[in-house]
N, C-alpha and C positions, 0 to 999 in steps of 0.2 A: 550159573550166576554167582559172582562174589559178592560178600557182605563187606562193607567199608566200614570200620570203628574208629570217628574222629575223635582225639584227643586235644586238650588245651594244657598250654604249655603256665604252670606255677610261677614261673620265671617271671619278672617285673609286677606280681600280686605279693610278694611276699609280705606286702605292708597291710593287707589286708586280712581280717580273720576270717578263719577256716570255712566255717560256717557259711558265710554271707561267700564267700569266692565258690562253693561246692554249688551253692543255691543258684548262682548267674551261671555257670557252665552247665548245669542239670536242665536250666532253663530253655538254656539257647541251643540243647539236641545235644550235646557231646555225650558219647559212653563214657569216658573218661580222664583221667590229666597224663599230662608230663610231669617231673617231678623231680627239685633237683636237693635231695635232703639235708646235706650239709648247706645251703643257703638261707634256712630258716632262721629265726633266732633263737627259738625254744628247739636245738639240732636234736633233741633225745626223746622230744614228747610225741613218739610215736603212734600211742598207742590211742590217743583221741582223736587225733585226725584220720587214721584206719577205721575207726566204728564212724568217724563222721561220712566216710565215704562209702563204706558197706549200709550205711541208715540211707543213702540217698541211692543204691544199687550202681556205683560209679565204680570204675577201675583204675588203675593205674601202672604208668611206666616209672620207670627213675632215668632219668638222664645222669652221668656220671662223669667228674676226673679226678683224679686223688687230689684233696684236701691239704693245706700243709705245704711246707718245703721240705724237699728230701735232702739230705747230706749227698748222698752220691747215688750210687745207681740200686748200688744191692739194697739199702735203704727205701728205693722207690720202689723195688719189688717185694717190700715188705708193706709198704703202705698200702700198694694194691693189693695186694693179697685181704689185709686187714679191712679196710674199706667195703672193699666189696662181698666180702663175706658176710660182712654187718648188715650190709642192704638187702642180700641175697635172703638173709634170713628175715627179714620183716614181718613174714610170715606167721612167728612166733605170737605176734602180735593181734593175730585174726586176720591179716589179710595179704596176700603174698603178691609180690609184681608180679605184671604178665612177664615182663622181661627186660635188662637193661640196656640203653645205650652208652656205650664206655667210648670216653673222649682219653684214648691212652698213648704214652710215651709224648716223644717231641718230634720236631718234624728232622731235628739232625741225629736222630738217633741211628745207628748203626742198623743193618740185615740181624743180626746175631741177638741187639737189644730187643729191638721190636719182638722177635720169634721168642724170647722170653717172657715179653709183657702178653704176648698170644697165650702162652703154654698158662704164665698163671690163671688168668681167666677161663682157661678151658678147664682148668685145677676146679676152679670155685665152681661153674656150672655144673660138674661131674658131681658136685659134692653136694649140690642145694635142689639143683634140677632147673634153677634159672635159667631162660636162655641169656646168654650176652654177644651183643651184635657191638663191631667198630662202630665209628659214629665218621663218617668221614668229613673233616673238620681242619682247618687253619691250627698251625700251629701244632699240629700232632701227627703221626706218622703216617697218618692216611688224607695227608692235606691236598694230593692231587691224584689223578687219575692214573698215571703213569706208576707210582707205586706200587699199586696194588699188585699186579699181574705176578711179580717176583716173588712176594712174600704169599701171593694165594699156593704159587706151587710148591713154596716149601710147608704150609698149612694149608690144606687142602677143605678145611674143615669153615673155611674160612664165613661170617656170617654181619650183612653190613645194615647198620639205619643209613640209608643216601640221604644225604643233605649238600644236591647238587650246586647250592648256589657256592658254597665254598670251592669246590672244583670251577664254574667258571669266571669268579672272584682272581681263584690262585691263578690259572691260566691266560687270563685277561682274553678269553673266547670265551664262545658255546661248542668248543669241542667239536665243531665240524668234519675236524681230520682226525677224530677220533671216534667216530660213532661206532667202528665194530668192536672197538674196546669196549664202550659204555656198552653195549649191545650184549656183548657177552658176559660183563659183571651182573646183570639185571637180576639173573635167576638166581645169585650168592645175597640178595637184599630182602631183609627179612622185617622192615618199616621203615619208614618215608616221614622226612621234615616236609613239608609243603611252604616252607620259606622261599622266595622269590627275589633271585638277587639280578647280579648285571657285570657285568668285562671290570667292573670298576670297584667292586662292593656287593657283600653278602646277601645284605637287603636296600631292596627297591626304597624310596622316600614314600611313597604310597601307593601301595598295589594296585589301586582301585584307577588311579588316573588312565582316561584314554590313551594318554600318549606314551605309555607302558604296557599297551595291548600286545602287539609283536612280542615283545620280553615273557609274558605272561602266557603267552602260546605256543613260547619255546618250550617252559618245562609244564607245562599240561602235555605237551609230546612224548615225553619220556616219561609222567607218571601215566598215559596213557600207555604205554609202549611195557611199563611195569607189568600194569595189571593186568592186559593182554600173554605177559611169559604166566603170570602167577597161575591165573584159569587154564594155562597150558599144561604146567605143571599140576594139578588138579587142586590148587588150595580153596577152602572158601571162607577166608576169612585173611583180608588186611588190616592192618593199621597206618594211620597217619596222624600226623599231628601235626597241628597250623602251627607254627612255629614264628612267626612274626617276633621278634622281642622289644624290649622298652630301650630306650637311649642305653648307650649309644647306636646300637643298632638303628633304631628309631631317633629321627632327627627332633631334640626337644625342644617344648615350646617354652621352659623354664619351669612349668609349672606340673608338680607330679601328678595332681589328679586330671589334669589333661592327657597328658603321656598316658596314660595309663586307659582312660576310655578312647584314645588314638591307636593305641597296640590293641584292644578289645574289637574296636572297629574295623581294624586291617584283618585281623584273626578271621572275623564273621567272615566277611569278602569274598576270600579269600576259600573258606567254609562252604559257602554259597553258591561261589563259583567252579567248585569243585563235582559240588551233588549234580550242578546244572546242565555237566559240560562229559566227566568222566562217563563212559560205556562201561558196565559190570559184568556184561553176556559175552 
């Protein structure tokens, strides 16, 4: 049997203090957040929202992209170098991530670029003990499925968060003609967005509608299909993380504390319908 550790995503709370946002996720069953550092407004005050979340026994990931504009490229691999070393080290702090998801390069980056912005990350992990997983994402060099496969055999090492909704976003499928691809990245994926998109957009307008059922049962197949390789490979211990976000991902009603218990509410759902449905034997 595998154990599931749902995480909630800090993303669209930021407006919210520490305290009172650790107390609703503690509440509502998660072991722990997402967590994106440089979106905070206080970026440097580490060190009390670490004991806020070590006082409530919660953990946590960091979602990551370099921060900043880069002048050119050597530039960007200095920023990620710097970046993530900073986060990697949190630690410092009392409390160290379980491990990062890195949103890195662009999606027209070169073979050669990418395989560097690979080697630094592998730099910092080596150096902290962090794990850092791609994040496969719009907009950066793991924004479809198709990529991967080249840059896996030149980094073999290679270690991914799936956040399938962006692959069938970019491809405007569900990858039908490609499932023994998907099939065979499953066992390189080392945590899971449980965001739910569509041929058309990342995310769904609302997970929870019936007429979004078939949508909703397409990637419960493949986080099913996950955790089935994971137990193969003897792991017992996943992570996921409801990953819903606020406008514009989330279509708003103008008003932010709506938005905000609307992305709360899809999160649970979503939460809910995961415990209800996934198989862990």
């Amino acid at each position: 049997m595998v154990d599931i550790q749902f995480f909630y995503p800090r993303w669209g709370a930021e407006h919210t203090a520490w305290t009172d946002f650790l107390d609703r996720v503690k509440g509502a069953g998660y072991q722990g957040i997402e967590w994106y550092p440089y979106g905070e407004k206080n970026k440097n005050d580490y060190q009390q929202m670490l004991q806020s979340l070590q006082a409530r026994q919660l953990r946590y990931s960091i979602v990551f992209a370099v921060f900043g504009r880069a002048k050119d490229f050597a530039h960007y691999l200095e920023l990620l170098e710097e970046q993530l070393t900073e986060l990697a080290n949190l630690g410092e702090f009392g409390l160290a991530p379980e491990f990062i998801s890195a949103q890195v390069g662009r999606e027209y980056y070169t073979s050669e670029q990418i395989l560097a912005c690979l080697a630094v990350c592998a730099k910092v992990e080596q150096q902290t003990g962090i794990p850092i997983y791609q994040e496969t994402h719009r907009n950066k060099w793991t924004y479809g499925i198709h990529r991967i496969p080249a840059i896996k055999e030149q980094f073999p090492g290679l270690k991914l968060t799936l956040d399938i909704s962006h692959w069938y976003c970019v491809s405007e499928s569900y990858l039908e003609d490609q499932q023994d691809l998907l099939t065979s990245l499953l066992s390189d994926v080392r945590h899971v967005h449980t965001r739910v998109g569509h041929t058309q957009g990342s995310q769904l307008s609302d997970v929870s509608n019936p007429l979004f059922e078939d949508i909703v049962k397409i990637h419960l197949a493949v986080w099913q299909q996950y955790i089935s390789e994971q137990i193969q490979l003897g792991r017992k211990k996943l992570t996921f993380t409801t990953e819903f976000g606020p406008p514009p991902y989330l279509i708003t009603s103008g008003d932010t504390a709506k938005d905000y218990e609307e992305q709360w509410r899809q999160n649970l759902w979503i939460k809910k319908y995961l415990m209800d449905h996934l198989k862990t034997i």
